[in-house]
DSSP file (Angstrom, degrees, kcal/mol; ACC not computed):
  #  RESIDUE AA STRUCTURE BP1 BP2  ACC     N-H-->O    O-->H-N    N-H-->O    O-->H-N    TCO  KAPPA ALPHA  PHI   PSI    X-CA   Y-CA   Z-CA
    1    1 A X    >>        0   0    0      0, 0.0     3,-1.7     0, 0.0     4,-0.5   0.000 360.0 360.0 360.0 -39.8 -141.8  180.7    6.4
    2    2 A X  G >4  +     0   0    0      1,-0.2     3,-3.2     2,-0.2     7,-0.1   0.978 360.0  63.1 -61.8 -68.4 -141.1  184.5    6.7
    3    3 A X  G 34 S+     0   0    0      1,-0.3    -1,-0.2     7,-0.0     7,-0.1   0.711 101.6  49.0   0.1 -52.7 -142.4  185.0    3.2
    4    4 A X  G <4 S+     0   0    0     -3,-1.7    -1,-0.3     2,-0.1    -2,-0.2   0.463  88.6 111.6-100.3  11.3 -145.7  183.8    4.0
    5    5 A X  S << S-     0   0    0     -3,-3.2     2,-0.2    -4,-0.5     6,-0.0  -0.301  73.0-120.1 -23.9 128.0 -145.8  186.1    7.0
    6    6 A X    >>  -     0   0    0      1,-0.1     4,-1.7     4,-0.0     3,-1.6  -0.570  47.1 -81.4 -88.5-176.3 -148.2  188.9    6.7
    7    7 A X  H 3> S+     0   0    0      1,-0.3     4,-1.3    -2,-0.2    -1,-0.1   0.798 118.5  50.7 -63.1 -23.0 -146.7  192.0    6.9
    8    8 A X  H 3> S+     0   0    0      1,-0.2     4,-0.6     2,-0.2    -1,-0.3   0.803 107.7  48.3 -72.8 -21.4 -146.3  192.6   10.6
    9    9 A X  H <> S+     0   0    0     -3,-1.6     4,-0.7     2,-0.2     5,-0.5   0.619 107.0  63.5 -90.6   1.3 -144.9  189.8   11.5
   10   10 A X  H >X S+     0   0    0     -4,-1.7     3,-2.8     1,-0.2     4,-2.5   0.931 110.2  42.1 -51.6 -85.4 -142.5  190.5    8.6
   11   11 A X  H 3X S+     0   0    0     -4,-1.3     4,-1.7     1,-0.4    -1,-0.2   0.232 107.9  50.8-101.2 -20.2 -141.6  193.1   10.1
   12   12 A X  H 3X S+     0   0    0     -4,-0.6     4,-1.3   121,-0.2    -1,-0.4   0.559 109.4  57.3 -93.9   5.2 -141.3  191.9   13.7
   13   13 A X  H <X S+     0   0    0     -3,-2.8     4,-3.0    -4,-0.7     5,-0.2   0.882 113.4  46.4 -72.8 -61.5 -138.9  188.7   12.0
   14   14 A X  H  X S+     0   0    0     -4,-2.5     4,-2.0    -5,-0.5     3,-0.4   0.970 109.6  50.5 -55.0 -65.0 -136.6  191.9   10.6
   15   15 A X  H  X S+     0   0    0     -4,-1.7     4,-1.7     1,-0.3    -2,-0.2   0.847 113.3  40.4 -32.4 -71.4 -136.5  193.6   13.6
   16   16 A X  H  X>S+     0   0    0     -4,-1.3     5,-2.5     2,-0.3     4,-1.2   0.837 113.1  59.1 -53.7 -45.9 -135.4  190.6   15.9
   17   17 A X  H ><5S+     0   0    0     -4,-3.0     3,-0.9    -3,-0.4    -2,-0.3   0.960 107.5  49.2 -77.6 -56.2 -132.9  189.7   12.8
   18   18 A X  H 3<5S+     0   0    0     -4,-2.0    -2,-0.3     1,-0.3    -1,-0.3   0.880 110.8  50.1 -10.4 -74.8 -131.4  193.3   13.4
   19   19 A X  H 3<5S-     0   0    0     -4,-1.7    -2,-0.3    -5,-0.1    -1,-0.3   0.568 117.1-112.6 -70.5 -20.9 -131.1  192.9   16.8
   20   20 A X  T <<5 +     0   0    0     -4,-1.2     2,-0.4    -3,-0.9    -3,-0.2   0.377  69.9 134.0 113.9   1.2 -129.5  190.0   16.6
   21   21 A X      < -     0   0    0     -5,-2.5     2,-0.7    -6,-0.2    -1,-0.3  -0.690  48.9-138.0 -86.5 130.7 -132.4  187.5   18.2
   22   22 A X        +     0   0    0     -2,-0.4     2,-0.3    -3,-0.1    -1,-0.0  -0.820  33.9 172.6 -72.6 114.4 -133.2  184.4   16.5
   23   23 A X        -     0   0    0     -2,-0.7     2,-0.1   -10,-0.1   119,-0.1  -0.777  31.7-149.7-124.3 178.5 -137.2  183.9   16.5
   24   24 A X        -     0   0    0     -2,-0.3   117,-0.5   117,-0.2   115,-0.1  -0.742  20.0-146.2-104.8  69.2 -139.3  181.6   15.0
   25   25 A X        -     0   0    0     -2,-0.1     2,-0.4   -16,-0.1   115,-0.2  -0.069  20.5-164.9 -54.7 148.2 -143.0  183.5   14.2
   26   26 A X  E     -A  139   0A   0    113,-1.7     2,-0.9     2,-0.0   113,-0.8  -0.994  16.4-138.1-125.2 136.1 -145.6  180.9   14.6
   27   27 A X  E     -A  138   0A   0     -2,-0.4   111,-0.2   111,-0.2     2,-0.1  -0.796  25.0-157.6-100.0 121.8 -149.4  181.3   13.3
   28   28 A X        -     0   0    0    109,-5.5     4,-0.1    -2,-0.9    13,-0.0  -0.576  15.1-131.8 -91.2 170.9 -151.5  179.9   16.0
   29   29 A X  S    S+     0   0    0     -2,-0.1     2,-0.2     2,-0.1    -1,-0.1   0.527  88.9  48.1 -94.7  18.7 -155.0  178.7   15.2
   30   30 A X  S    S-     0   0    0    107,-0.2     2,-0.2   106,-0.1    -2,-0.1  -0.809 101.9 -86.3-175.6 150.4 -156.9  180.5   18.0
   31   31 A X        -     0   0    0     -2,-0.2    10,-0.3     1,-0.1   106,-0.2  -0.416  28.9-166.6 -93.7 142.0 -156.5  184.4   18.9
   32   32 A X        +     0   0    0    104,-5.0     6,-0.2    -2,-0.2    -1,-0.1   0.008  48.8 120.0-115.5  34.9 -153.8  185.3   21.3
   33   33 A X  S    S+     0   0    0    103,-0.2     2,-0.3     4,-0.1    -1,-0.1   0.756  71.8  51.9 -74.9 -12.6 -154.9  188.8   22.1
   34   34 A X  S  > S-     0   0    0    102,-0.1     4,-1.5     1,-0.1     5,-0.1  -0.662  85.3-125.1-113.7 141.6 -155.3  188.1   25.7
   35   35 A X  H  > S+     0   0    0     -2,-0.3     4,-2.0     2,-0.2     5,-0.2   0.946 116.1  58.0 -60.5 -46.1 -152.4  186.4   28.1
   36   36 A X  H  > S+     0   0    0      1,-0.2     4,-1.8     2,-0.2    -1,-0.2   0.963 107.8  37.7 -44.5 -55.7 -155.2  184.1   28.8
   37   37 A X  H  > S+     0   0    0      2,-0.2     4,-1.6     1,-0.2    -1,-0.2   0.737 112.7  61.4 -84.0  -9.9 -155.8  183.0   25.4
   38   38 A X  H >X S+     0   0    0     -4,-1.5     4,-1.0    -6,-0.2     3,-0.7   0.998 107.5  43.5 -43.4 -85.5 -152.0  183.1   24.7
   39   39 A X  H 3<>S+     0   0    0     -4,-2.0     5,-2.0     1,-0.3     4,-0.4   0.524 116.5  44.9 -42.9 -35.4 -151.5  180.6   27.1
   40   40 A X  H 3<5S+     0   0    0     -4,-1.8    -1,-0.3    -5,-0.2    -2,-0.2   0.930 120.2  43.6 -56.3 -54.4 -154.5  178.5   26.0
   41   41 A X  H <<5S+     0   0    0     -4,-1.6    -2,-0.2    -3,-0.7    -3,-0.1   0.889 122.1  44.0 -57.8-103.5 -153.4  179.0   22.2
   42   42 A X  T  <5S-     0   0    0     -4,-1.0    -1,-0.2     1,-0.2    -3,-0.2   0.245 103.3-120.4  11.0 -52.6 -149.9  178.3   23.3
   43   43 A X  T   5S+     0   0    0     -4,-0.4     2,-0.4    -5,-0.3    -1,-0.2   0.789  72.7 100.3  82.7  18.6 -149.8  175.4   25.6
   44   44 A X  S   <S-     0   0    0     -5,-2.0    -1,-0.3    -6,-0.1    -3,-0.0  -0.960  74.9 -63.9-151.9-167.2 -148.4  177.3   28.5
   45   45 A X    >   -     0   0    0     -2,-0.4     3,-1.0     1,-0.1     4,-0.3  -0.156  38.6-130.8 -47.8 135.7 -148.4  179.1   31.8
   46   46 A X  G >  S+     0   0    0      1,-0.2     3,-6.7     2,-0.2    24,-0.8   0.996 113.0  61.9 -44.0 -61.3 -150.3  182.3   31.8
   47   47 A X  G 3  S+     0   0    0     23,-0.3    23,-0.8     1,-0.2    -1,-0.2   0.846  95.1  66.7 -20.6 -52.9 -146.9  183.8   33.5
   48   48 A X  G <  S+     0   0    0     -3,-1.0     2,-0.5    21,-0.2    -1,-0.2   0.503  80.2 104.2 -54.4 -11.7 -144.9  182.7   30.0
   49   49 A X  S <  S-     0   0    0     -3,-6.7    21,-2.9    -4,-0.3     2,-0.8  -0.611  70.0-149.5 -86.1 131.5 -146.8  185.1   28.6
   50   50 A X  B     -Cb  69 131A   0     80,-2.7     2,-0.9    -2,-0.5    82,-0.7  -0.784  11.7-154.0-102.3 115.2 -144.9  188.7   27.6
   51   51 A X        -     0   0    0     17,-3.5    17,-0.3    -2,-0.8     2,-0.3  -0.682   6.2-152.4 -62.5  68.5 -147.7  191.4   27.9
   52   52 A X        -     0   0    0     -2,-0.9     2,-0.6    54,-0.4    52,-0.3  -0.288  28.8-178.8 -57.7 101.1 -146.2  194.3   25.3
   53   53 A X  E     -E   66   0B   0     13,-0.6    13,-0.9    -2,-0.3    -1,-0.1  -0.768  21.0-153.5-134.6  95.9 -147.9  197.0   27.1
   54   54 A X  E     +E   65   0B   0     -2,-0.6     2,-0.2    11,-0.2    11,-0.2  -0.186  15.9 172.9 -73.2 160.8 -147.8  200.9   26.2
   55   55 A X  E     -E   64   0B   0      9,-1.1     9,-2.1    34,-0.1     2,-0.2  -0.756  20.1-140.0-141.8-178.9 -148.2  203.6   28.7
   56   56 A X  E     -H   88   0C   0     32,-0.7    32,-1.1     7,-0.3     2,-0.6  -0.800  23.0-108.9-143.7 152.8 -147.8  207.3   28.2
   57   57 A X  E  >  -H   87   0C   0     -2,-0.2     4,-1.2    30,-0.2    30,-0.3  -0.955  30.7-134.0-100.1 125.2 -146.1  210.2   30.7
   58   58 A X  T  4 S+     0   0    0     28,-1.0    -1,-0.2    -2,-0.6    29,-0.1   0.818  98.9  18.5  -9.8 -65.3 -149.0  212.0   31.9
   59   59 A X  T  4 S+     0   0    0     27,-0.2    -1,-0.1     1,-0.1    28,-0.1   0.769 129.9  46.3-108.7 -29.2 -147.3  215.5   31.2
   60   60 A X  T  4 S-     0   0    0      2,-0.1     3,-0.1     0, 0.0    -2,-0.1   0.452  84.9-148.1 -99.8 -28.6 -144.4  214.4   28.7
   61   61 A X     <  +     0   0    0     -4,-1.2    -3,-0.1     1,-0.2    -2,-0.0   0.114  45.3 141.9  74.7 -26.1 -146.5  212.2   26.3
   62   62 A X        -     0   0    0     -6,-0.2     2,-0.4     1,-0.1    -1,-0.2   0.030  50.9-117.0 -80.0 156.5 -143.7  210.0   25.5
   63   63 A X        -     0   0    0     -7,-0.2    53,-0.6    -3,-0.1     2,-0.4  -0.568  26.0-170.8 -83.4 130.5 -144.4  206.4   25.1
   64   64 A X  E     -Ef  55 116B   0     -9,-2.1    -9,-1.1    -2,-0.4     2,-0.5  -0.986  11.8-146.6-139.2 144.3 -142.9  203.9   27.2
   65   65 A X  E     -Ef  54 117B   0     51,-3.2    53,-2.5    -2,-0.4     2,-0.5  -0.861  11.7-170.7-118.8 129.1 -143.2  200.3   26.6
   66   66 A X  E     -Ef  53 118B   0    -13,-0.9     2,-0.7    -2,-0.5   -13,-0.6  -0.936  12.4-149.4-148.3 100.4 -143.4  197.6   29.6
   67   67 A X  E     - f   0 119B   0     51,-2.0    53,-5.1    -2,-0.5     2,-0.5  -0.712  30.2-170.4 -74.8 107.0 -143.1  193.6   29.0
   68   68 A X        -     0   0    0     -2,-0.7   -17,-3.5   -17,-0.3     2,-0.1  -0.945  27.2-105.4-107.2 110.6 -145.0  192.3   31.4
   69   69 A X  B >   -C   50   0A   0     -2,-0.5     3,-2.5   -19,-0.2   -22,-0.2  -0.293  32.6-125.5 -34.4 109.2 -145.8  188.6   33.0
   70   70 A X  T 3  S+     0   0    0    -21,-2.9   -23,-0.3   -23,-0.8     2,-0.2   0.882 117.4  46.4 -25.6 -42.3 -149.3  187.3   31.8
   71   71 A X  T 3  S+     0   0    0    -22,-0.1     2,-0.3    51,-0.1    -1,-0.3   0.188  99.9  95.7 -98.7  36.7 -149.9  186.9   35.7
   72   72 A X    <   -     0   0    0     -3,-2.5     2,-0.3    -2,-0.2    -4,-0.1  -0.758  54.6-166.3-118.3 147.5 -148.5  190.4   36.4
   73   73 A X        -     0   0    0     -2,-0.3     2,-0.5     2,-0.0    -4,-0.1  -0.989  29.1-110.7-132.2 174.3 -150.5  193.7   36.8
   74   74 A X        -     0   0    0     -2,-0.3     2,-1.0     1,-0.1    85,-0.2  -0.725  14.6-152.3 -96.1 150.3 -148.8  196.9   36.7
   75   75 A X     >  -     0   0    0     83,-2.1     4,-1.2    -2,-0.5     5,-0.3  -0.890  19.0-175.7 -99.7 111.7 -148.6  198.8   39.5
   76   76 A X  H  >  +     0   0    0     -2,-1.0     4,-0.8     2,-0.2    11,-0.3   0.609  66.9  67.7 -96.2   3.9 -148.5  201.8   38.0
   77   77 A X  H >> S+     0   0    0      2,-0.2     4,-1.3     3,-0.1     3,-1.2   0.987 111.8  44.3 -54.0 -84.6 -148.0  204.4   40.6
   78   78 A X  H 34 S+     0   0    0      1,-0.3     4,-0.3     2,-0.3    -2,-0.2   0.345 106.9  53.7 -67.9  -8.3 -144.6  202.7   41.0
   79   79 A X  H 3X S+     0   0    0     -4,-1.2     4,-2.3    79,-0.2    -1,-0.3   0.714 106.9  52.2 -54.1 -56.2 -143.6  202.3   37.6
   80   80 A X  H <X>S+     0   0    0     -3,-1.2     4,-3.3    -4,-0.8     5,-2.0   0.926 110.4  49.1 -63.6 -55.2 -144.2  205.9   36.9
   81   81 A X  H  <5S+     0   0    0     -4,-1.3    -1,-0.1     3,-0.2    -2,-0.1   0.817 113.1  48.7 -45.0 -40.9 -141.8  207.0   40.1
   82   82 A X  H  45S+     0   0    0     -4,-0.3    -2,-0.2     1,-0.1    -1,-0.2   0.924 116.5  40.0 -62.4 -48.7 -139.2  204.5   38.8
   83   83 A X  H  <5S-     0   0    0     -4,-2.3    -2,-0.2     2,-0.1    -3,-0.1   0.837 119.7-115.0 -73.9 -37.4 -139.5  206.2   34.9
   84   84 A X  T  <5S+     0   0    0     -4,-3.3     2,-0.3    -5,-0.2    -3,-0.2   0.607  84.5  56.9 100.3   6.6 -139.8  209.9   36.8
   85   85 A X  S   <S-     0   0    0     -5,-2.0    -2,-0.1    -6,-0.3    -1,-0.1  -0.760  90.7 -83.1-172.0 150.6 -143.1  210.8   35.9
   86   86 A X        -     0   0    0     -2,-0.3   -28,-1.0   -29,-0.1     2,-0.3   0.118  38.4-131.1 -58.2 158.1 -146.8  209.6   36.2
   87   87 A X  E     -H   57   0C   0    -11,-0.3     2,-0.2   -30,-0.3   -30,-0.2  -0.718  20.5-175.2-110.8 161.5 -148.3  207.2   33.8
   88   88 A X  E     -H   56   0C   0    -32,-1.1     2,-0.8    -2,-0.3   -32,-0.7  -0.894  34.4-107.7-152.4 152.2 -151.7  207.5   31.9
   89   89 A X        -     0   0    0     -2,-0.2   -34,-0.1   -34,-0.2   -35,-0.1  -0.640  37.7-145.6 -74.7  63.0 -153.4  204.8   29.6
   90   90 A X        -     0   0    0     -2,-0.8     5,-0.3     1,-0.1   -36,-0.1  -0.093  19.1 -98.0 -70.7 146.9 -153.1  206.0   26.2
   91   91 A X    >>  -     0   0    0      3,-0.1     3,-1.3     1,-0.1     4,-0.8  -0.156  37.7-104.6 -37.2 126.5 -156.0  205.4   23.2
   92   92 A X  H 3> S+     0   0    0      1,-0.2     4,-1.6     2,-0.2    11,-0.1   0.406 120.5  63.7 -45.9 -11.9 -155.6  202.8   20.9
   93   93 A X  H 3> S+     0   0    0      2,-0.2     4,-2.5     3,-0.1    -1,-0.2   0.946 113.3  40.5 -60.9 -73.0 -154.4  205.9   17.9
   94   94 A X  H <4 S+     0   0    0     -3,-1.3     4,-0.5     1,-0.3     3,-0.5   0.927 111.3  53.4 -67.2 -49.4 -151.4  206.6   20.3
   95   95 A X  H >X S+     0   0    0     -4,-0.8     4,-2.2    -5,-0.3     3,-1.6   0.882 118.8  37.4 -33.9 -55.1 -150.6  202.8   21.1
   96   96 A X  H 3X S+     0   0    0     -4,-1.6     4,-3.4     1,-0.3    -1,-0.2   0.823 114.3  50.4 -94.5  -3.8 -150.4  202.0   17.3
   97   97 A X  H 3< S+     0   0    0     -4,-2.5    -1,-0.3    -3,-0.5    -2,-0.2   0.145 111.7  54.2-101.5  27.6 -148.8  205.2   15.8
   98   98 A X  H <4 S+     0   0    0     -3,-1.6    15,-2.0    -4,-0.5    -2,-0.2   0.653 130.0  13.0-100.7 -33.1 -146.1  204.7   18.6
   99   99 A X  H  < S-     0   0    0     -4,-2.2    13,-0.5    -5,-0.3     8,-0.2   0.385  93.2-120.4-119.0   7.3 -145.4  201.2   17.6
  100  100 A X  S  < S+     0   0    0     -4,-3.4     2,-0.3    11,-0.2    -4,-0.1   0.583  86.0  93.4  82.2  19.1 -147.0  200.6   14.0
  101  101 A X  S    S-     0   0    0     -6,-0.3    -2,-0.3    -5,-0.1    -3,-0.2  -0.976  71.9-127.8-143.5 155.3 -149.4  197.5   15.7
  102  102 A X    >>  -     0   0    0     32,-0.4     4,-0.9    -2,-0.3     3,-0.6  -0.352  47.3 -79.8 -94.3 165.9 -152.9  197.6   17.1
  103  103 A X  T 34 S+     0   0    0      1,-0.2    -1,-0.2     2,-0.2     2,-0.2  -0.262 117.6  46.6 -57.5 145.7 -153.4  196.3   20.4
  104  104 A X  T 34 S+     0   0    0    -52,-0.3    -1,-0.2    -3,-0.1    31,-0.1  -0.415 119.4  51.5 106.5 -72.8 -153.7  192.3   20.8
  105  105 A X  T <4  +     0   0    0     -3,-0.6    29,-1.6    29,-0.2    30,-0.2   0.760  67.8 135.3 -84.6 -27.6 -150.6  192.3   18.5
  106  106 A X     <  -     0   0    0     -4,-0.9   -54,-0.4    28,-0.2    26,-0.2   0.188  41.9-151.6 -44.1 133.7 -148.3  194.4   19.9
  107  107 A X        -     0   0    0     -8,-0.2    26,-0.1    26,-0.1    -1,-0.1  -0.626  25.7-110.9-108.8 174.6 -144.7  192.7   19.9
  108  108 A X  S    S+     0   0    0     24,-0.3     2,-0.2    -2,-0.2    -1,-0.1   0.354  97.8  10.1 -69.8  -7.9 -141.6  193.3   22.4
  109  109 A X  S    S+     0   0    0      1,-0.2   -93,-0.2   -10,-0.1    -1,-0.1  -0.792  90.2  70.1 174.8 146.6 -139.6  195.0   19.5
  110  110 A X        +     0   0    0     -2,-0.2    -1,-0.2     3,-0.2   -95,-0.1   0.491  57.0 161.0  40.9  53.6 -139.8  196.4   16.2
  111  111 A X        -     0   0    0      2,-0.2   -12,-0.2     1,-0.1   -11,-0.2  -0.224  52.8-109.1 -99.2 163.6 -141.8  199.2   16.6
  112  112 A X  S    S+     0   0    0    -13,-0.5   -13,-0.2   -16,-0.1     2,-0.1   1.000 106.3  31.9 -65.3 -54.9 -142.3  202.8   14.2
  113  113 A X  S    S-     0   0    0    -15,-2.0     2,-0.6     1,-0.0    -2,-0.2  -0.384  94.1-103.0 -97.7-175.8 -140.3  204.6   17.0
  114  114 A X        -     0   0    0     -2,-0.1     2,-0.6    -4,-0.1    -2,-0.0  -0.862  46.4-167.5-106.4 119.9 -137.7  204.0   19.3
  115  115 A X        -     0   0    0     -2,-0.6   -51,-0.1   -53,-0.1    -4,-0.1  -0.912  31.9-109.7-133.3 126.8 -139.2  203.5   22.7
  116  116 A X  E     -f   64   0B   0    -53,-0.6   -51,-3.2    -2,-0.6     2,-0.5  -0.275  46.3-160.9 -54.0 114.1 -137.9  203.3   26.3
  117  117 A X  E     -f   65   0B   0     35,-0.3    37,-1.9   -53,-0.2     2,-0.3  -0.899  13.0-179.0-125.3 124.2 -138.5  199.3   27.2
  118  118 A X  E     -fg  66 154B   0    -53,-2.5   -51,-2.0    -2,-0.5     2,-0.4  -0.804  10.0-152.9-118.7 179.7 -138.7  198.0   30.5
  119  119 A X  E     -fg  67 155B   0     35,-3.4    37,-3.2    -2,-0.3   -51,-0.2  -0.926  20.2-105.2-157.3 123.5 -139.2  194.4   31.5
  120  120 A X  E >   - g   0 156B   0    -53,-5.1     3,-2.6    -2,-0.4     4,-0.4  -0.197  16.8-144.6 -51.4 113.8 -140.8  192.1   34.7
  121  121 A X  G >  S+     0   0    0     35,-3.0     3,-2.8     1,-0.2     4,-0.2   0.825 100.3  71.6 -18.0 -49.4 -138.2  190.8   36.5
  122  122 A X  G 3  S+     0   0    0      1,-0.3    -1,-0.2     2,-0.2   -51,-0.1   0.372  91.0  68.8 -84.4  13.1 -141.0  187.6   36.9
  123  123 A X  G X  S+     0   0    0     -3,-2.6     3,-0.6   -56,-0.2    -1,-0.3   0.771  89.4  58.5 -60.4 -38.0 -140.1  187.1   33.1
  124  124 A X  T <  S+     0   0    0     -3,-2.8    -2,-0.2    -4,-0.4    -1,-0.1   0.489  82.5  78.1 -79.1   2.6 -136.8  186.0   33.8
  125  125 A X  T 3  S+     0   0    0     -4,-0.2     2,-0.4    19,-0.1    -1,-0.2   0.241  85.3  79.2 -91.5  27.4 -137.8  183.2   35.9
  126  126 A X    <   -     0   0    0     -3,-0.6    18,-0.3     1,-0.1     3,-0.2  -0.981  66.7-146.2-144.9 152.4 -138.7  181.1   32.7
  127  127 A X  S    S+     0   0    0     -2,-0.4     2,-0.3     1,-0.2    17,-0.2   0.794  98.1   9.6 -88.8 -40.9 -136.5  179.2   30.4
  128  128 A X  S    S+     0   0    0     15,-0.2     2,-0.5    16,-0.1    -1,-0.2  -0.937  70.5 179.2-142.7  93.2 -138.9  180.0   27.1
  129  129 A X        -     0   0    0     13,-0.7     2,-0.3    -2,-0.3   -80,-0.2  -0.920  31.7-122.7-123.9 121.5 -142.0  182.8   27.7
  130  130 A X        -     0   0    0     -2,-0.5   -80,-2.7   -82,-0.2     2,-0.4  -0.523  26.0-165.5 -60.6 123.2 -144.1  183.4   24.4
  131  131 A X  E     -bD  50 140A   0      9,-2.0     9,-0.8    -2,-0.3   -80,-0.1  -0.893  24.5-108.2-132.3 116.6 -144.5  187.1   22.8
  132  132 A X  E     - D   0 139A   0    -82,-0.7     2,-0.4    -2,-0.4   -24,-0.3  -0.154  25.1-140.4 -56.7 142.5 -147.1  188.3   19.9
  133  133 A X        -     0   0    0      5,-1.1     2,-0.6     2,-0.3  -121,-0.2  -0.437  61.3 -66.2 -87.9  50.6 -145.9  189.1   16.3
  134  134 A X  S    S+     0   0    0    -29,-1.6   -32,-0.4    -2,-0.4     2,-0.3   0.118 115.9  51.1  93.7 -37.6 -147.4  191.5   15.4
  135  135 A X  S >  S-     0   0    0     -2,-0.6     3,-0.5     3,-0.3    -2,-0.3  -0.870  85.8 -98.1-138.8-164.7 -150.9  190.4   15.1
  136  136 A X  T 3  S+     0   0    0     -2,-0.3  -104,-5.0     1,-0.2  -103,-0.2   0.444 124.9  46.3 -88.8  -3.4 -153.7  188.5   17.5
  137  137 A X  T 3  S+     0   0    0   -106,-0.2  -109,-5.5  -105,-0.1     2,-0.4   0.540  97.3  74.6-108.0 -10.2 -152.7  185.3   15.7
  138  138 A X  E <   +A   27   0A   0     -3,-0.5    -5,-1.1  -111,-0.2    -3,-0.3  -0.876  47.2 159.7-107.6 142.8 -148.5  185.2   15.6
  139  139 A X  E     -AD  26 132A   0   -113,-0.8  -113,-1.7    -2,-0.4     2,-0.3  -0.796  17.5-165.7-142.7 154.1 -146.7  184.4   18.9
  140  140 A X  E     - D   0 131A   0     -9,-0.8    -9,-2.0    -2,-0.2     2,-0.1  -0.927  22.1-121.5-155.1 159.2 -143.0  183.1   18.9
  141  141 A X        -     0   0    0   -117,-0.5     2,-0.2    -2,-0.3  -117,-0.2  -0.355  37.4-178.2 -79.3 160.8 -141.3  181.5   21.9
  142  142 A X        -     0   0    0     -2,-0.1   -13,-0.7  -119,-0.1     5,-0.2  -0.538  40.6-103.9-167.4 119.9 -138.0  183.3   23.3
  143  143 A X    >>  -     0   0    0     -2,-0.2     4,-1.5   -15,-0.2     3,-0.7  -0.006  36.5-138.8 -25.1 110.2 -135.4  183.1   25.8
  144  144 A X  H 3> S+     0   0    0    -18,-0.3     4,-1.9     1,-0.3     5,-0.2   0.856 101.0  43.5 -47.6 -49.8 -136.6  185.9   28.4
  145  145 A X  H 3> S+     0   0    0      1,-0.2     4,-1.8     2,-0.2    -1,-0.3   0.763 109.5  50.1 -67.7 -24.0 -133.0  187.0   28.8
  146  146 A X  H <> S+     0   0    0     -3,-0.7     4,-2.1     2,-0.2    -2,-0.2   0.706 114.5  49.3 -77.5 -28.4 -131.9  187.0   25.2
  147  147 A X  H  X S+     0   0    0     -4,-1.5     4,-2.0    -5,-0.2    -2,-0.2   0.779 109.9  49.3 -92.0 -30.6 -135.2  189.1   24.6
  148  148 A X  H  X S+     0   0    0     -4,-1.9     4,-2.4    -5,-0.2     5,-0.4   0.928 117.8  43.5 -64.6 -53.2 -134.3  191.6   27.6
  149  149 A X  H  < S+     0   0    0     -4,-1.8    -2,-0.2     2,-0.2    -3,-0.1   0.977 113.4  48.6 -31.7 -74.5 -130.5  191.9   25.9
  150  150 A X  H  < S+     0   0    0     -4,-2.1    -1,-0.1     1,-0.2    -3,-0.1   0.877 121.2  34.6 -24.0 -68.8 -131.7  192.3   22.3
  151  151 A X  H  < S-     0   0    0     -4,-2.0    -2,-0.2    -5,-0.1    -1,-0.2   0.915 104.4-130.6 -61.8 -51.8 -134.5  195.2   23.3
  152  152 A X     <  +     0   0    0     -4,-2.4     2,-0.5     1,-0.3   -35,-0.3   0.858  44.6 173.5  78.3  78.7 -132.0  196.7   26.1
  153  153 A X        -     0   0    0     -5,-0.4    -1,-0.3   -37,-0.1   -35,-0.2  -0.883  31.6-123.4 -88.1 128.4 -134.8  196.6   28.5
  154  154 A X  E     -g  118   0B   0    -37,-1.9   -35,-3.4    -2,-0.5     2,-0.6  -0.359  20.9-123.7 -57.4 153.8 -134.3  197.4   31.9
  155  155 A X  E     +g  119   0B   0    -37,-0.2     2,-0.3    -2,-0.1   -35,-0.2  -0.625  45.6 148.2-109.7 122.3 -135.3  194.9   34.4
  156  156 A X  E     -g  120   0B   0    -37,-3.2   -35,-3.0    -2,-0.6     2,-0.4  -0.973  46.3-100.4-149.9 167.5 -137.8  196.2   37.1
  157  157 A X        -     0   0    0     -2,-0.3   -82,-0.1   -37,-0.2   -37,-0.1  -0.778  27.0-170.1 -79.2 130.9 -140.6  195.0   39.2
  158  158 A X  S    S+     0   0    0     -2,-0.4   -83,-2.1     1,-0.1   -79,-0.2   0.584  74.0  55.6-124.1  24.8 -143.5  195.7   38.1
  159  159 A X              0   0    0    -85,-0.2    -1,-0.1     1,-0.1   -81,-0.1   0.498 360.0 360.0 -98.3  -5.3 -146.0  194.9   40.7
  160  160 A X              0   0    0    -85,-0.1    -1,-0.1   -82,-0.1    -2,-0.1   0.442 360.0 360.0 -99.6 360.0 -144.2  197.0   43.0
């Protein structure tokens, strides 16, 4: 199946295979750029859904990357306190030449740089929570702790 992968989810198959994660990319028929439509797509709880979600340090630049529960928002005041410096919404330019995928696609791990990954605690309350590959149509399921290990995300609240 990886063969007929296009090339970002190649890439997110290698990555995971690196790390040591066993995935299974899946082409869904129906767009998963949204947690919503994930979940539709998907067949499960919005919550099961991992939201690959870049921010930027206000003053620093640097990219920091925050797996997020579909039914989560960030509070980003307190995220930013946690990290040590304020957070900003960077432009879809910086999003994909920090991680080499456009928004919509962005996966939990393979990315063009090495990037600081943190991850909602309310992920770990599910056995299986689905994550894009790389584009708005590849998803694959994954243990939420095995995916926290792998990446060596830290574990934070992130509504708080």
């Amino acid at each position: 199946m990886a063969d007929t992968l296009p090339a970002p989810a190649r890439r997110v198959t290698d990555a995971a295979a690196k790390l040591g994660l066993a995935i299974d990319v899946q082409q869904m028929p129906a767009s998963t750029r949204t947690a919503e439509e994930a979940a539709a797509t998907c067949g499960c709880a919005v919550g099961q859904i991992v939201k690959s979600l870049i921010f930027a340090g206000r003053d620093s630049d640097t990219p920091y990357l925050l797996l997020v529960s579909g039914d989560n928002r960030v509070n980003e005041k307190a995220v930013g306190r946690l990290i040590g410096e304020k957070l900003r919404r960077p432009d879809a330019d910086f999003v994909r030449a920090a991680t080499g995928y456009a928004i919509g696609g962005i996966p939990p791990l393979g990315h063009a740089s090495d990037i600081r990954t943190l991850i909602d605690r309310d992920l770990l309350n599910h056995e299986v929570v689905w994550a894009a590959a790389g584009t708005h149509t590849h998803v694959f399921p994954v243990d939420p702790q095995a995916l926290a290990e792998a990446t060596g995300a830290e574990i934070i609240d992130v509504t708080r």
